[in-house]
C-alpha positions, 0 to 999 in steps of 0.5 A: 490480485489478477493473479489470484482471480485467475489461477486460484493462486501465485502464478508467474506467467500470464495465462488467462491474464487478459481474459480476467482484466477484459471481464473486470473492465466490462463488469465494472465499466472501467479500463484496467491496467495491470503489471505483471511482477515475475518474482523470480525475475526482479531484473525484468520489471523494468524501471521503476519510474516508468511503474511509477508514471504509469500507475500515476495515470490511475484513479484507484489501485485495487489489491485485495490479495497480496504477498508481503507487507503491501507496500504497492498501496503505499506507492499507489496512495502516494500519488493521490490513487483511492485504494483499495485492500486488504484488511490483512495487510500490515500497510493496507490497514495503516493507509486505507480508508476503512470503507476501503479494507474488503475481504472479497471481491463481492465486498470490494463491487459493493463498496467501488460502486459506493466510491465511484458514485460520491466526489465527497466519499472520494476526497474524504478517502483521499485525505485519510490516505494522505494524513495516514501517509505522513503520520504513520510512514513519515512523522511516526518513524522520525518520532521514534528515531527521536525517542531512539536516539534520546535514549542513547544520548540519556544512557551516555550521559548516565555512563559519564556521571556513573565514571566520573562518580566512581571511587578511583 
């Protein structure tokens, strides 16, 4: 998201980085942290325990731009962060709350503000992400492993009737 607001698009260095974050923190009145992910370095991202703990540590994870699926905001909603993304994410749209899906970031100033000022708003948020965690990327997929293998049982048995039933 940084990445973005600062260049234009995907980057892998860090020009303009701190800038960006120290404009972001004064406008929203807020610390921001930031990780950088260098894409062609995957052995430089450290340990994954220490992303983990140091995301914990947060209130909100934003990322309204994104590569891939977005799996970054299942990991943040994971440990109890309000997120924020966006609407053209597979994973954004499962998990986040849909106050908190925005296009832009006018939208994304717009609706923070409606979010940080409520504690109601907050837990309503809070709770959404953890029901959609556990429907959509806990209990979903063993219900479909349950239909999967189901089926295979059902086509099993159809096989063994169908050869025990065969003229020899």
């Amino acid at each position: 998201f940084i990445m973005m607001l600062t260049h234009g698009c995907e980057a892998f260095h860090r020009e303009g980085f701190e800038e960006t974050i120290t404009l972001l923190e004064r406008k929203f009145r807020t610390p921001v942290k930031f990780r950088h992910a260098d894409y062609e370095n995957i052995i430089g991202w450290g340990d994954p325990h220490d992303y983990m703990r140091e995301m914990s540590v947060c209130s909100y994870y934003v990322n309204l731009i994104a590569c891939g699926a977005g799996q970054g905001l299942c990991d943040a909603a994971s440990l109890g962060l309000i997120c924020f993304g966006s609407p053209k994410l597979p994973y954004h749209r499962i998990i986040c709350h849909p106050l908190c899906l925005c296009r832009d970031l006018p939208e994304f100033e717009v609706r923070f503000a409606m979010v940080r000022s409520s504690r109601d708003l907050q837990q309503e948020i809070l709770s959404w992400q953890d029901t959609a965690l556990s429907d959509k990327m806990v209990y979903q997929p063993i219900r479909m492993l349950q239909a999967a293998v189901e089926k295979k049982r059902q086509q099993s048995h159809q096989a063994r009737d169908s050869r025990q039933t065969a003229p020899k």
